[in-house]
C-alpha angles and dihedrals in degrees: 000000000000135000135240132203095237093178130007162352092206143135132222086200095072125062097231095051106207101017106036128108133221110250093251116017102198089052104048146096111200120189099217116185118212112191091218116179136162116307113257095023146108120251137007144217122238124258120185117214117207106217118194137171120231080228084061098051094044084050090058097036083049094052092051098249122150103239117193104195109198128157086356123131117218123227136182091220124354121248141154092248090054102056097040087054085050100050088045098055095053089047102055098048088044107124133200135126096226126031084268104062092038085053085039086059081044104064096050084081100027152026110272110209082217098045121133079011110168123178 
């Protein structure tokens, strides 16, 4: 099976959701959301990317603050092309033989909507 970006990137962070740009790309860290599903098929869950700039992190370790960096992707300066190359290429070596363990390879990078899900 493999998986498929149905809607996104975007980012509820910025005010233009899919097209704006952080006030300053090369000191930012953007949360974008990407609706990916099963290829061929109809519907996605949500994952949300962290996106951060080597000049953010320098800014918090400078300050003193304590960062704990999981499931974020680093970036020299923030852009669109960027993070779509990234998301792309996580989805496309994503690996599972049913939607859950897909999602499962998935969420090592991102925040699943349905992770930690119990019924």
């Amino acid at each position: 099976m493999k998986a498929q970006i149905k809607l996104g990137p975007f980012s509820f962070d910025l005010p233009v959701a899919d097209s704006s740009m952080p006030p300053d790309p090369a000191d930012c860290w953007v949360n974008i959301v990407a609706d990916i599903g099963l290829e061929h098929a109809p519907g996605g869950d949500q994952f949300m990317f962290s996106f951060c700039t080597v000049k953010r992190i320098a800014s918090i370790v400078a300050a003193g603050k304590p960062l704990f960096i999981s499931k974020t992707i680093v970036l020299d300066i923030f852009s669109w092309d960027a993070v779509t190359v990234e998301i792309k290429a996580i989805v496309e070596k994503a690996e599972g033989n049913t939607w859950d363990e897909l999602a499962a390879d998935l969420s090592r990078y991102a925040d699943w909507e349905f992770q930690d899900y119990r019924e």
